[in-house]
C-alpha positions in Angstrom: 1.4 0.5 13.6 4.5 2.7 12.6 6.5 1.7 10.2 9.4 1.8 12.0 8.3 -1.5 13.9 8.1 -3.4 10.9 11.6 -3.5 9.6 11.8 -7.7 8.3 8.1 -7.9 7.9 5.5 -7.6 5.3 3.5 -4.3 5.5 0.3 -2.5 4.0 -0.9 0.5 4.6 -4.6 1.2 6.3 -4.9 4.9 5.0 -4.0 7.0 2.0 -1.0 8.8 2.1 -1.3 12.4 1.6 0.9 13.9 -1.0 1.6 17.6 -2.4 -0.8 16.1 -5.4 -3.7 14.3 -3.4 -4.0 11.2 -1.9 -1.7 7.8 -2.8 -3.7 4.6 -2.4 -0.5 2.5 -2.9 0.8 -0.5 -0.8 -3.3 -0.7 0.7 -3.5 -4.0 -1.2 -0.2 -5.6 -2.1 2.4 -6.0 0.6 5.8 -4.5 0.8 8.5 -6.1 2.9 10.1 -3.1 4.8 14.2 -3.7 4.8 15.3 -0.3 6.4 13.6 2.8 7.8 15.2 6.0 8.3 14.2 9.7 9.6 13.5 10.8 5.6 13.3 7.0 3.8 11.8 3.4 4.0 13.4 1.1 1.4 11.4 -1.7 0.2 11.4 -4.7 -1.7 8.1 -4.8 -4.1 6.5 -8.1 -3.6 5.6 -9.7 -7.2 5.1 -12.8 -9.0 8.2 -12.3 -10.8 11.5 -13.6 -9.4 13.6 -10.7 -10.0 12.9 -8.4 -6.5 13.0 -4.3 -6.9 14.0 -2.2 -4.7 11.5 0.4 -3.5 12.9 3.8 -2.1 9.3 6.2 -0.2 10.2 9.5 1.3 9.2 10.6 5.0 5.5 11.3 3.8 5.0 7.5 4.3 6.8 7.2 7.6 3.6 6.9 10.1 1.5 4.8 12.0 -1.0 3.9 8.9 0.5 0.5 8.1 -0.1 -3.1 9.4 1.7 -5.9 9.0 0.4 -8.3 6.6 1.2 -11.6 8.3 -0.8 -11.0 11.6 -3.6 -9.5 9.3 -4.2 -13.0 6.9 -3.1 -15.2 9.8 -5.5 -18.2 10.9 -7.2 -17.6 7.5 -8.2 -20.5 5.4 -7.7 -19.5 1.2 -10.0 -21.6 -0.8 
C-alpha cells in the first residue's frame, strides 16, 4: 500500500528500503503512525513504550507502496 494512503494510521513496511548505503530494514517490525506525507517527506511519530512521542522526519526514498498498515495486519488476532 503507498504510504500516502496511510496518513492517521499505523504503518510497517513489507520490504527494505534501498538507500545510497544498502538496504534499511527499519519500521519492518515496530509500527510508525504516519501524521503527514509529502512529495520529498513523511513525518512520523515513533511508537514506544515511553510516554514522551518523537517526531520522525524520512525522505522520499521511503515514499512507496512497501508499507502496510498495522491495524488490518494483527486484526482478529488473539495475543496470548
Amino acid at each position: 500500500m503507498n504510504i500516502k494512503n496511510l496518513v492517521g494510521k499505523r504503518a510497517i513496511r513489507t520490504k527494505p528500503v534501498v538507500l545510497s548505503y544498502g538496504e534499511d530494514e527499519s519500521y519492518r517490525v515496530n509500527p510508525i503512525k504516519i501524521l503527514k506525507v509529502t512529495d520529498h517527506h513523511i513525518v512520523a511519530e515513533v511508537l514506544a513504550w515511553s510516554i514522551k512521542k518523537d517526531l520522525l522526519i524520512l525522505t522520499s526514498e521511503w515514499i512507496d507502496d512497501n508499507w502496510v498498515d498495522y491495524d488490518e495486519l494483527i486484526s482478529g488476532l488473539e495475543v496470548e
